[in-house]
C-alpha positions as CSV (number, residue, x, y, z in Angstrom):
1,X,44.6,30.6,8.4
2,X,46.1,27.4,7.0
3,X,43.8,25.6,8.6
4,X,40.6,27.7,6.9
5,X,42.7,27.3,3.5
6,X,42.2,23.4,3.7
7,X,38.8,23.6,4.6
8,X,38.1,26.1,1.6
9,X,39.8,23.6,-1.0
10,X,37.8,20.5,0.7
11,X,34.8,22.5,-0.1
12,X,35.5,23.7,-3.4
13,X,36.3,20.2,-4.0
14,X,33.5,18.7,-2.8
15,X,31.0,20.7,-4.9
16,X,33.2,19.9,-8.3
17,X,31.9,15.8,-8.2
18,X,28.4,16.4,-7.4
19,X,26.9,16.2,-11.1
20,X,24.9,14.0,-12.5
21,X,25.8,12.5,-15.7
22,X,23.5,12.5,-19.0
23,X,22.6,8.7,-19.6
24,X,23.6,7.6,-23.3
25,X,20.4,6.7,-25.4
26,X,19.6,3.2,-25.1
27,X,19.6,2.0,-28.9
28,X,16.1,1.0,-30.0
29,X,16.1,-2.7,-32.1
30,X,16.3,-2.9,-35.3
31,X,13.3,-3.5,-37.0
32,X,12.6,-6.9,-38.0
33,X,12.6,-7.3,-41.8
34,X,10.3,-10.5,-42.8
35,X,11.7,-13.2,-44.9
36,X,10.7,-13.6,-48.9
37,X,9.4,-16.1,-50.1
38,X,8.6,-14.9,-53.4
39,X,9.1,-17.8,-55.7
40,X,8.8,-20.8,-53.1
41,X,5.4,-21.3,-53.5
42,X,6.7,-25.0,-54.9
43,X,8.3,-25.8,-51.5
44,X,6.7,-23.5,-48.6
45,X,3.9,-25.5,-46.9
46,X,4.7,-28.7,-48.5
47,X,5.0,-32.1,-47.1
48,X,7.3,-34.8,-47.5
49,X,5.5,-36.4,-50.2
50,X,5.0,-33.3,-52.2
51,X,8.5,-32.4,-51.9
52,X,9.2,-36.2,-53.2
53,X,7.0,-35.5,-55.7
54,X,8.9,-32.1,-57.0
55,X,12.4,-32.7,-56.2
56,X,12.1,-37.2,-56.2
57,X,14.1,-39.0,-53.5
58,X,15.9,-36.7,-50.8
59,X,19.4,-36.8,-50.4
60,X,19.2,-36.6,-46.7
61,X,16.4,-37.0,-44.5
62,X,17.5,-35.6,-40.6
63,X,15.2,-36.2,-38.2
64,X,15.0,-34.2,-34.8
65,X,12.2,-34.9,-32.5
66,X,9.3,-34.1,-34.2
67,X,11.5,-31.8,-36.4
68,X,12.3,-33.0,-40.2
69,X,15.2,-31.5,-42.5
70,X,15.0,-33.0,-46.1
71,X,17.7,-32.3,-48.3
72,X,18.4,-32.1,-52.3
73,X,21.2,-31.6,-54.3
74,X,21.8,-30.7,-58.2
75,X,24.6,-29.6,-59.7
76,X,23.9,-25.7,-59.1
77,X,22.6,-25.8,-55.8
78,X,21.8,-27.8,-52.7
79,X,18.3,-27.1,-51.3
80,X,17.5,-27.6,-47.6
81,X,13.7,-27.7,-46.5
82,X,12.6,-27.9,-42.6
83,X,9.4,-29.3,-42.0
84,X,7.2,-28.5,-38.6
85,X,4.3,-30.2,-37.5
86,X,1.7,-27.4,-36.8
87,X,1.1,-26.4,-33.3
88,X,-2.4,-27.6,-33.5
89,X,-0.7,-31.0,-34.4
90,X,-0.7,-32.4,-37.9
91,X,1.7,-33.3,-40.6
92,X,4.5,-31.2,-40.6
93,X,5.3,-29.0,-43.7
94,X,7.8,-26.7,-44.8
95,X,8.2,-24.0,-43.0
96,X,11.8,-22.0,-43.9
97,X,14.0,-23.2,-46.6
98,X,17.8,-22.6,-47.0
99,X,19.8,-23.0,-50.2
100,X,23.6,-22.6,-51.1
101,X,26.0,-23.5,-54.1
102,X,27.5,-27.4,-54.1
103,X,30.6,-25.1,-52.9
104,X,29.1,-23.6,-50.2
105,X,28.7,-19.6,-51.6
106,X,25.5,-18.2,-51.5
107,X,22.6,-18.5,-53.9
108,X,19.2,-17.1,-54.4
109,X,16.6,-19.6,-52.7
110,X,14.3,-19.6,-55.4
111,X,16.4,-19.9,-58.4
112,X,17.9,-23.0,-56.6
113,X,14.3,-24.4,-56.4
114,X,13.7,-23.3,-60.2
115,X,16.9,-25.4,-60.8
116,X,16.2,-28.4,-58.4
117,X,12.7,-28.6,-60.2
118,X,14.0,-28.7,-63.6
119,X,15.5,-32.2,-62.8
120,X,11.8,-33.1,-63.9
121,X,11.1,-34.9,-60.0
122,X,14.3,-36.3,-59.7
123,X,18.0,-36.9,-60.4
């Protein structure tokens, strides 16, 4: 009788951790919201030259391989452009553009390049 008991619970047991479990939902990306560039038309696609010729004499020309960074500074804002050969090959030209206060807050890219052109092509 004892013995039949144990085997009863065993069983009863047995059948409790058989289950399958529901997966959780695997979380889709989010979608990829594309960058403005409303009101850079001064800067994106530019050279070097023809960001001389807007902004005058960088403040700091980076070079990476055959990656370029050219900086300028005014008193609102500091503005800096990356430039990109194409992959065809070619001269590089701007291809993203970042921008911050002298203080390092945020600022709206293109009133920074608004301000930065105002200098009149230099400092």
């Amino acid at each position: 009788m004892t013995r039949a008991m144990i085997l009863g619970a065993g069983l009863l047991l047995a059948g409790c951790g058989g289950g399958t479990m529901a997966r959780p939902a695997t979380p889709s990306a989010a979608p990829v919201r594309p960058i403005s560039t409303a009101g850079l038309d001064r800067v994106m696609g530019q050279n070097a030259a023809g960001l001389t010729r807007e902004f005058g004499n960088p403040d700091a020309d980076v070079r990476e391989g055959n990656a370029r960074k050219l900086q300028f500074k005014g008193p609102i804002c500091v503005l800096d452009t990356y430039l990109y050969p194409p992959k065809g090959g070619g001269e590089a030209a701007v291809t993203y553009v970042d921008t911050r206060q002298p203080d390092g807050s945020p600022i709206d890219r293109a009133s920074c390049v608004a301000a930065l052109a105002r200098r009149g092509g230099g400092k």
